[in-house]
C-alpha positions, 0 to 999 in steps of 0.5 A: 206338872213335875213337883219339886224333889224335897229332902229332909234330914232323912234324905239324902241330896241326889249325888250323895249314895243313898246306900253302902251299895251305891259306894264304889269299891276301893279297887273301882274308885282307883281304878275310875280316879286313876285314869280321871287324874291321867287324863285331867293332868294330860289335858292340863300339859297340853294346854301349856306351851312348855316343850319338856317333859312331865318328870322334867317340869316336876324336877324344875318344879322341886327345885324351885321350890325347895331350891338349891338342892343337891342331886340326892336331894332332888332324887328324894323329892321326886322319889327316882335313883339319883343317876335319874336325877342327875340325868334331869339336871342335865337336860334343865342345865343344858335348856338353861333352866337350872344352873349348879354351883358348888356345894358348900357342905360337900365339895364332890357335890353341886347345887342346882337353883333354878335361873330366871328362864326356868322360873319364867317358863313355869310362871308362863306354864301355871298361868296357861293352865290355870286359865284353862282350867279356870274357863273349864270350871266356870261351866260348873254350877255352885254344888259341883265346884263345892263338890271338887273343892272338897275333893282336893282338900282329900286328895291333897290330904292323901298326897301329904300322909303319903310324904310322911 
């Protein structure tokens, strides 16, 4: 008969590395995480019925929320050259998810707000992805789903030191 496994403050739980030589290298847990967040954020997209592009929802995404921005403006938020912006704004516009307005600061500029068709569809989008992933973690028991929520409060705390 199997005895149960105790741990004792001298002891750590199982999933937790017991020594400096369990712990992966820096370049090894990039290398494993990287390609886990390609993979996760590739599964998510495909579980939404949006036919645009991942830049292209993350531009409608910028400008919704931080709305209405200029075409420098969303090139900052999305870290890309402004013709690559303006190139985004196009295809939102002409797919009627975006409209432009003029700037009131600079009149050789635009704004850009997102319409009701683009808020819709990233509402329709989250909630697709959402219940996904919800059904994918039910199958998690308490320890894991601790585990990942501490995983993203680390993993949003690298995205904001990133944006300072």
């Amino acid at each position: 008969m199997h005895s149960p496994t105790t741990v004792t403050a001298s002891s750590p739980p199982a999933d937790v590395p017991s020594t400096t030589a369990d712990i992966p290298s820096t370049t090894d847990l990039a290398r494993s995480l990287g390609i886990s967040l390609l993979r996760f954020s590739r599964s998510l997209r495909q579980r939404s019925d949006v036919e645009l592009s991942p830049s292209l929802i993350s531009a409608l995404v910028a400008v919704r929320r931080h709305g209405p921005l200029t075409p420098s403006e969303l090139a900052d938020h999305e870290r890309v050259k402004r013709p690559t912006a303006t190139r985004f704004i196009a295809c939102l516009e002409h797919a009627g998810l975006v409209s432009r307005t003029a700037d009131p600061d600079d009149g050789r500029s635009y704004r850009v707000a997102v319409t009701q068709p683009g808020a819709e569809l990233l509402i329709s989008a989250r909630r697709q992805q959402d219940a996904y992933l919800s059904e994918r973690l039910e199958l998690l028991d308490a320890d894991e789903l601790a585990t990942l929520g501490r995983a993203t409060g680390i993993l949003e705390r690298l995205i904001a030191e990133e944006c300072r």
